[in-house]
N, C-alpha and C positions, 0 to 999 in steps of 0.2 A: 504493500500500500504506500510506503514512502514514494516511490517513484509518482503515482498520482499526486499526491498530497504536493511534492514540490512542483509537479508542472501547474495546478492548481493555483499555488501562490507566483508563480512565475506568473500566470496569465492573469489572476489580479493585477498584479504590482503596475502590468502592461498595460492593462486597462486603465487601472488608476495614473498612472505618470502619461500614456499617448493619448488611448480610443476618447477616455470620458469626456477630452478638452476639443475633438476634430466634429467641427458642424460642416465643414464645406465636401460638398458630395463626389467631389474632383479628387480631395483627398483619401475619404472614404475609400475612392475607388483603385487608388494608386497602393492603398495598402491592403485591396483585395489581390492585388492582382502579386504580391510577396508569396500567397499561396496557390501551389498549383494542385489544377483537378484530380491528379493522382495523390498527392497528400492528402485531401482529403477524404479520396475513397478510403484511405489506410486509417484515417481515425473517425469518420463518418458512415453510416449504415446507410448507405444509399442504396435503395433497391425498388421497385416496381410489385414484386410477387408478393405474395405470405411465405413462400419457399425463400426468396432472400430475409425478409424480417424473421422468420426462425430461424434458420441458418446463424443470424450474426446473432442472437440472442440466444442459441442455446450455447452461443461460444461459453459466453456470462457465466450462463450455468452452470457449464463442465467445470469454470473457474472455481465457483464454488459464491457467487453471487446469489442473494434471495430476493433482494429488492432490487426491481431493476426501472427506471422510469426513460420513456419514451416521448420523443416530440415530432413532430411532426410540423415539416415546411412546404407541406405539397398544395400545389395549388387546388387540388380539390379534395379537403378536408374530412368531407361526408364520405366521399370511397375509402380514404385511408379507414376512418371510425368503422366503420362496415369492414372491412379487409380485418380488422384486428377480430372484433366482436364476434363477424361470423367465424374466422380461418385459423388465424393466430392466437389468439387467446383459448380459445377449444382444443388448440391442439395441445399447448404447453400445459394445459390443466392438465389434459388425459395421460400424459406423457411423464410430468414429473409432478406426481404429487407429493 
């Protein structure tokens, strides 16, 4: 758990010293562009399926995680809520109780 815990305050401290004080959207966008799409498939669950959203969440589990929370940035919300409800959340219940 160290290893989270220090990137953790690492990306505070980042937040608090660069992100919290950048209003102009030009900039915003100049320090989107420090991270590339492959980094963040490596630390982002980016997926389409219920087979990708279980896949990277039972990684968690084999870790030995119990509490696991999930966000969601899709543009349409109500499929992802349905995708979980019906596919993913049924299956991880049945699976690992």
């Amino acid at each position: 758990m160290k290893l989270w815990e220090n990137l953790l305050k690492v990306f505070k401290q980042f937040w608090i010293n660069q992100c919290a004080s950048i209003y102009d959207p030009r900039e915003i966008e100049l320090y989107g562009k420090l991270v590339s799409d492959e980094h963040l498939k490596k630390v982002w669950m980016i997926g389409t399926t219920p087979e990708d959203h279980i896949k990277h969440i039972e990684h968690y589990i084999k870790l030995g995680f119990r509490n696991i929370h999930v966000t969601s940035s899709s543009p349409d919300e109500k499929k992802t809520i349905s995708m979980y409800g019906g596919q993913v959340i049924p299956y991880l219940k049945s699976t690992y109780k």
